[in-house]
N, CA and C of each residue as an Amber inpcrd file, in Angstrom:
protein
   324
  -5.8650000  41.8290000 -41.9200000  -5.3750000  40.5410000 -41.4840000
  -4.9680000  40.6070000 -40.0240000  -5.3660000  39.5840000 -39.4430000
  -4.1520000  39.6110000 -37.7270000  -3.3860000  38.4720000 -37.7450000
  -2.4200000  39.4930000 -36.9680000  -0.9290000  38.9310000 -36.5540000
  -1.2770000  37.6240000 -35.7230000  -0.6020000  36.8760000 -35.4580000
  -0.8080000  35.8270000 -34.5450000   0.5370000  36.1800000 -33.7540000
   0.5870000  35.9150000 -32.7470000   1.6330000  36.7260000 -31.7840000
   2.2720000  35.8510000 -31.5370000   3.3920000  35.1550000 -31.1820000
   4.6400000  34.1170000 -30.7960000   4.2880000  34.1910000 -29.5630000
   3.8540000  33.3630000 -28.9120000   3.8920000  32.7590000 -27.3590000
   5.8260000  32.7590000 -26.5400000   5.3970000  33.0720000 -25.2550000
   6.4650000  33.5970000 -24.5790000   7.0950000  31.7200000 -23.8200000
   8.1620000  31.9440000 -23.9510000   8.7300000  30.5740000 -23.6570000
   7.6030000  30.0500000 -22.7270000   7.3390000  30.7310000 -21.0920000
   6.7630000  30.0380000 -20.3860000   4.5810000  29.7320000 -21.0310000
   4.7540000  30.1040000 -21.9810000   3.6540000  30.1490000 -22.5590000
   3.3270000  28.9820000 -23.3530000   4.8610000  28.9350000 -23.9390000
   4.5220000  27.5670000 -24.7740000   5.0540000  26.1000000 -24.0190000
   5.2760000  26.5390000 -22.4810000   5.5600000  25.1040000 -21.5160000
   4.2410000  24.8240000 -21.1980000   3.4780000  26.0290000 -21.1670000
   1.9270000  25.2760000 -20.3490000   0.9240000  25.0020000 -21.8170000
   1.1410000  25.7670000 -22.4610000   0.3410000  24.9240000 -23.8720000
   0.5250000  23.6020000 -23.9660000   1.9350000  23.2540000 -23.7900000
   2.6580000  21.8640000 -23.6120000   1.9160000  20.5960000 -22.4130000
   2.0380000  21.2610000 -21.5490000   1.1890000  20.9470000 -20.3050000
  -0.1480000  20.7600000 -20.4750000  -0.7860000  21.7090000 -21.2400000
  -2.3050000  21.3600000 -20.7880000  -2.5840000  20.3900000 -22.2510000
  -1.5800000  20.0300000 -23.2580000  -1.6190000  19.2360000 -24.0860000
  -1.3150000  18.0670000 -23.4820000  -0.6240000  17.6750000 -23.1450000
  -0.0320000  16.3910000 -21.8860000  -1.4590000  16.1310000 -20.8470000
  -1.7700000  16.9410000 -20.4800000  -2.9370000  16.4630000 -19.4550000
  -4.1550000  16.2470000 -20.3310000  -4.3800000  16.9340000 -21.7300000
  -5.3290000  16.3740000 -22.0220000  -5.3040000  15.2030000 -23.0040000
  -4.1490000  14.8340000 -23.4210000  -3.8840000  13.5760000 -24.0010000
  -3.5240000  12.3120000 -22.8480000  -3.3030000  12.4290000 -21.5380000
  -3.5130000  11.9550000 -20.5860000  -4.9260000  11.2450000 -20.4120000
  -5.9840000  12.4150000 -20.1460000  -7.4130000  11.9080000 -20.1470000
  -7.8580000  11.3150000 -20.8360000  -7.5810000  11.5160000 -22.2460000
  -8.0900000  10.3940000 -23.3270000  -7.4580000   9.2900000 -23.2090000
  -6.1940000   8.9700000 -22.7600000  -5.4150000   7.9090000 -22.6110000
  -6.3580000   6.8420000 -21.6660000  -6.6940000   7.2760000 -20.8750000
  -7.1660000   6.8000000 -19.2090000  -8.7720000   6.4940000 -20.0650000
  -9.7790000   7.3690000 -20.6390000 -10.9200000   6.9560000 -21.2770000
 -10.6950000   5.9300000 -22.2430000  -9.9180000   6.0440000 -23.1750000
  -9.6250000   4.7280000 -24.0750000  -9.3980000   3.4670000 -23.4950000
  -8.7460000   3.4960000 -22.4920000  -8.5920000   2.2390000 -21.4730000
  -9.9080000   1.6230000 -20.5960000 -10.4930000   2.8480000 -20.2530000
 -11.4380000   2.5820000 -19.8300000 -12.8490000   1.5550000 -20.6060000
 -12.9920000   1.8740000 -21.9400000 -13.3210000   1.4040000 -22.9260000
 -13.1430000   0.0920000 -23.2960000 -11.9310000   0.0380000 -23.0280000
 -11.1940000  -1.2310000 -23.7840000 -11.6380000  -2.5150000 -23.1710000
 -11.1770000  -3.9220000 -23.0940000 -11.7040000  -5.1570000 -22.3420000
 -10.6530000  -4.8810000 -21.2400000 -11.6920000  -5.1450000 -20.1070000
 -11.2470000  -5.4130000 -19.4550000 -11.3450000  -4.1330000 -18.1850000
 -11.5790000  -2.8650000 -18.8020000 -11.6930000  -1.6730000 -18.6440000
 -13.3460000  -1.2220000 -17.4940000 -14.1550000  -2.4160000 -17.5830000
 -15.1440000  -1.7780000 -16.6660000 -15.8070000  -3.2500000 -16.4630000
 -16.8400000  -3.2800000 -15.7020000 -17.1920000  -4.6240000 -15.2640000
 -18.2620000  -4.8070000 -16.2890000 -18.8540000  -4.2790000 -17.1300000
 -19.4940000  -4.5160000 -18.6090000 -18.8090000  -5.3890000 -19.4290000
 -17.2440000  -5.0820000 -19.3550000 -16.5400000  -5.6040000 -20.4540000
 -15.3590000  -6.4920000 -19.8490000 -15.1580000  -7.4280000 -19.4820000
 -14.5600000  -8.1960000 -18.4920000 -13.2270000  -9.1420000 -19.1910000
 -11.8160000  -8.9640000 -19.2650000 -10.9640000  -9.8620000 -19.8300000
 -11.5200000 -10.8940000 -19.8160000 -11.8450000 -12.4350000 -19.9840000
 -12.3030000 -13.9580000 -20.0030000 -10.8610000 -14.3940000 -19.8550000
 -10.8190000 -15.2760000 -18.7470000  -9.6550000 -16.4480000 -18.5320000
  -9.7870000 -17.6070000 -17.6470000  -8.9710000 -18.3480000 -17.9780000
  -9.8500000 -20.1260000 -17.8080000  -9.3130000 -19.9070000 -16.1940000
  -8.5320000 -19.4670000 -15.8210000  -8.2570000 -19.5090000 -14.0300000
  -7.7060000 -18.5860000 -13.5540000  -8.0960000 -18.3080000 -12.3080000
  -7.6630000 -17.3260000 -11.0300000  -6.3090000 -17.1850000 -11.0770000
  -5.6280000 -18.1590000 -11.5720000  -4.2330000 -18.2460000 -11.5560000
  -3.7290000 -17.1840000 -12.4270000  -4.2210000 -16.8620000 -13.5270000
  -3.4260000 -16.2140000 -14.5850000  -3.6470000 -14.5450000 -14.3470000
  -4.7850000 -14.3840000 -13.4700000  -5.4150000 -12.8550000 -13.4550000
  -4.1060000 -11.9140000 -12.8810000  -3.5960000 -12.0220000 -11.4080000
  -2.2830000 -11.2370000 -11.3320000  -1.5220000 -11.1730000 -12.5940000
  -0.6400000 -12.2250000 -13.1080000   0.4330000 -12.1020000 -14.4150000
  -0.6320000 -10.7090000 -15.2050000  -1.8360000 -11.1240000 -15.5970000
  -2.4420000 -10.4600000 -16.8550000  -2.4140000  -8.7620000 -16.3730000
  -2.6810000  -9.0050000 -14.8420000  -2.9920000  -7.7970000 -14.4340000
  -1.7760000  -6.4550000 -14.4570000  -0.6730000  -7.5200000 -13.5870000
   0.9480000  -6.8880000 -14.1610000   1.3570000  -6.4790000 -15.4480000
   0.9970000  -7.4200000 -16.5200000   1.3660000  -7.0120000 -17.6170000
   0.5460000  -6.1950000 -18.3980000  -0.4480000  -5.8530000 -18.1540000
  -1.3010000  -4.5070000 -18.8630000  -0.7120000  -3.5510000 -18.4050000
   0.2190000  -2.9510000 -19.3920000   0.7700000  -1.0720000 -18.9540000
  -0.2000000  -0.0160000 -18.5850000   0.4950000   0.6440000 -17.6680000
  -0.6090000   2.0330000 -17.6110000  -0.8890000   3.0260000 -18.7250000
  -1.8510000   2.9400000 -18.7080000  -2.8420000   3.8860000 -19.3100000
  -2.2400000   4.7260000 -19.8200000  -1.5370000   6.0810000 -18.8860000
  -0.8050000   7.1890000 -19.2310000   0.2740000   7.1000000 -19.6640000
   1.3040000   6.3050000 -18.9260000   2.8050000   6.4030000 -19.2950000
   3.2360000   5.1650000 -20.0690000   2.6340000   4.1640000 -20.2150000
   2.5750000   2.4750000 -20.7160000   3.7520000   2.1390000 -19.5940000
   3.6570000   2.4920000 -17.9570000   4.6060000   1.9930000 -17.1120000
   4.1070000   0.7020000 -17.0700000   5.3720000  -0.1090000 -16.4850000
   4.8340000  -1.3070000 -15.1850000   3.6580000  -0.9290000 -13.8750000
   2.7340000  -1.7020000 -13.7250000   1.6630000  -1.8560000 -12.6500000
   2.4220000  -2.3820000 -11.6840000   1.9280000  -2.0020000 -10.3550000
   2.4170000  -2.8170000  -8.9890000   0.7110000  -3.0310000  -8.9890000
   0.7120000  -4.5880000  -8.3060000  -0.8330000  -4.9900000  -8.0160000
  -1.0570000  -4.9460000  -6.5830000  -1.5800000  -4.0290000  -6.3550000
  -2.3400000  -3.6800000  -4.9950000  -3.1610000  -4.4820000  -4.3060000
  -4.6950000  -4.9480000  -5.3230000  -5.5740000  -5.8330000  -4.4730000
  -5.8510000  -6.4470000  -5.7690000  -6.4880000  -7.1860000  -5.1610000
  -7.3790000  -8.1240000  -6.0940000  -8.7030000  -9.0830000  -4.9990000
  -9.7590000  -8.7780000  -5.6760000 -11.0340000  -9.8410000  -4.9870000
 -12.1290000  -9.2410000  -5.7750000 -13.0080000 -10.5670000  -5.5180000
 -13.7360000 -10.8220000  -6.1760000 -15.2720000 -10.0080000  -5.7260000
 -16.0390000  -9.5410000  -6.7460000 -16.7830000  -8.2160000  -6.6380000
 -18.1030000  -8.9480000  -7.4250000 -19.5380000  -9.2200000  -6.9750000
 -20.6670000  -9.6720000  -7.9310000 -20.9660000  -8.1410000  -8.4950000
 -21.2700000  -8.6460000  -9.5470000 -21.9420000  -7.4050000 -10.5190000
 -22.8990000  -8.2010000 -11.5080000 -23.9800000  -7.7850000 -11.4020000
 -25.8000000  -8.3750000 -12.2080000 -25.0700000  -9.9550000 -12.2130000
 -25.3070000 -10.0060000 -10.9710000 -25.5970000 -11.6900000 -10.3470000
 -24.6340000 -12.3120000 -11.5470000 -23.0450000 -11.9780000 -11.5340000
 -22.0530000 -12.6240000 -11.7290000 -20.7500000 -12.0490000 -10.9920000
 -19.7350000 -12.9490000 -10.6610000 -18.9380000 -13.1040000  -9.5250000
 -17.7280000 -12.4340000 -10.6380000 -17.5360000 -11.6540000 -10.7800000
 -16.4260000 -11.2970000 -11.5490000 -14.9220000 -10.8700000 -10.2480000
 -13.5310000 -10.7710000 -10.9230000 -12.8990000 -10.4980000 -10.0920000
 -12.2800000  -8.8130000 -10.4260000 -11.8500000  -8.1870000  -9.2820000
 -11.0980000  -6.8470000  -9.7680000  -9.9270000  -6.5500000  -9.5300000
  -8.8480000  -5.8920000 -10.0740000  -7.5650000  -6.0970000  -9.3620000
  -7.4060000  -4.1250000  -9.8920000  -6.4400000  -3.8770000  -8.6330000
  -6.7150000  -2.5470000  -8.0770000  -5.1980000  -2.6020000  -8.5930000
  -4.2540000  -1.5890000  -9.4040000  -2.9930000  -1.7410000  -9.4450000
  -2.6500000   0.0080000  -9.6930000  -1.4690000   0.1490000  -9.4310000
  -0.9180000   1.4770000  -9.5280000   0.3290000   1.6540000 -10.2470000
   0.4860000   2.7860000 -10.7890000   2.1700000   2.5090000 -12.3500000
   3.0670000   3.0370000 -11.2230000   4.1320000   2.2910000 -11.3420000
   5.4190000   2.3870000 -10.7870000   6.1720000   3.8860000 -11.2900000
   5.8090000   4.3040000 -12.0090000   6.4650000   5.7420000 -12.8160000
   5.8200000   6.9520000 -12.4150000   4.2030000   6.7070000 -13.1460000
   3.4170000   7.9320000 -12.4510000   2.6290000   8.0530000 -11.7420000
   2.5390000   6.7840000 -11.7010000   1.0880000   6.3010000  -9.8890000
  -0.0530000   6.2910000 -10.2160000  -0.1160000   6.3630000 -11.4390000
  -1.6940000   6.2030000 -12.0900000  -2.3440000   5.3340000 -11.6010000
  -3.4100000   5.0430000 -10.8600000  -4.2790000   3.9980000 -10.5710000
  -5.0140000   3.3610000 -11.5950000  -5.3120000   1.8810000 -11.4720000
  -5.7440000   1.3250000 -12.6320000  -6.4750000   0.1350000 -11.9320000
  -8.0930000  -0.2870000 -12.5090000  -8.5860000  -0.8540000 -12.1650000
  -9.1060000  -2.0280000 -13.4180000  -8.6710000  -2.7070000 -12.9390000
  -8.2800000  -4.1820000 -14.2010000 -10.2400000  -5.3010000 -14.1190000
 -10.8130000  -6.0220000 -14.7630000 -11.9240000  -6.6950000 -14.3570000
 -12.0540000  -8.0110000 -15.1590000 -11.9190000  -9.2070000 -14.7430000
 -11.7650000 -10.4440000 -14.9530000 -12.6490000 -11.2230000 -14.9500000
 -13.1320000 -12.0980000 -16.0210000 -14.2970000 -12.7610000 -15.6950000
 -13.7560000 -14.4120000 -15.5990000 -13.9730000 -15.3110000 -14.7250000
 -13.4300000 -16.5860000 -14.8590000 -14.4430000 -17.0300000 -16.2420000
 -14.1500000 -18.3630000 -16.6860000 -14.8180000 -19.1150000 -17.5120000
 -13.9710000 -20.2020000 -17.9670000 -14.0090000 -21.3330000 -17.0860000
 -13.3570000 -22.7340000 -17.0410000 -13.7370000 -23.1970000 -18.6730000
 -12.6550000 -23.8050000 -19.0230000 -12.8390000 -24.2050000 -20.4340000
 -13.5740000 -25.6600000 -20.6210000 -15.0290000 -25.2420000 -21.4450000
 -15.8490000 -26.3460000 -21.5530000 -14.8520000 -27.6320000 -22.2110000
 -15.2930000 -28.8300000 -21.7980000 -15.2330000 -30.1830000 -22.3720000
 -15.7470000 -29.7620000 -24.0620000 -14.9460000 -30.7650000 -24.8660000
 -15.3250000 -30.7440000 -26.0130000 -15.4900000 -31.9460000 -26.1940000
């Protein structure tokens, strides 16, 4: 049989660590995924007006901090005008890139 050996305090801080960074990355890919997450997959909202609020209130990725919104403008991608807003977490500075598609609400 083998022993499995007890990890030395500073042994089990970076096990810790490289568990944190890699539940980090999946954090940041799942987001990436998600709506809103790449210009494939674009939040939908009836006006320009609402995109900052939406953009603020999506937490970061890593830490679920508050966003500060950096930029925002509008970017064509396959001959549609979508918008992007560039924001960063107030906690861990994670950069985060948000993608908005307008779509004025048809007459019924």
């Amino acid at each position: 049989m083998t022993k499995k050996h007890k990890l030395s305090a500073r042994g089990q801080r970076r096990a810790a660590e490289r568990g944190a960074v890699s539940l980090a990355k999946d954090r940041v890919r799942l987001a990436e995924l998600s709506p809103g997450g790449a210009a494939e997959r674009p939040i939908v909202v009836d006006s320009a007006a609402v995109i900052d609020g939406r953009a603020r209130a999506t937490p970061c990725a890593v830490c679920e901090g508050q966003l500060t919104l950096e930029e925002h403008e509008v970017v064509a991608h396959a001959g549609v005008n979508l918008r992007r807003t560039r924001g960063l977490c107030r906690e861990c500075h994670t950069p985060r890139v948000l993608w908005f598609r307008l779509e004025p609400p048809r007459p019924s």
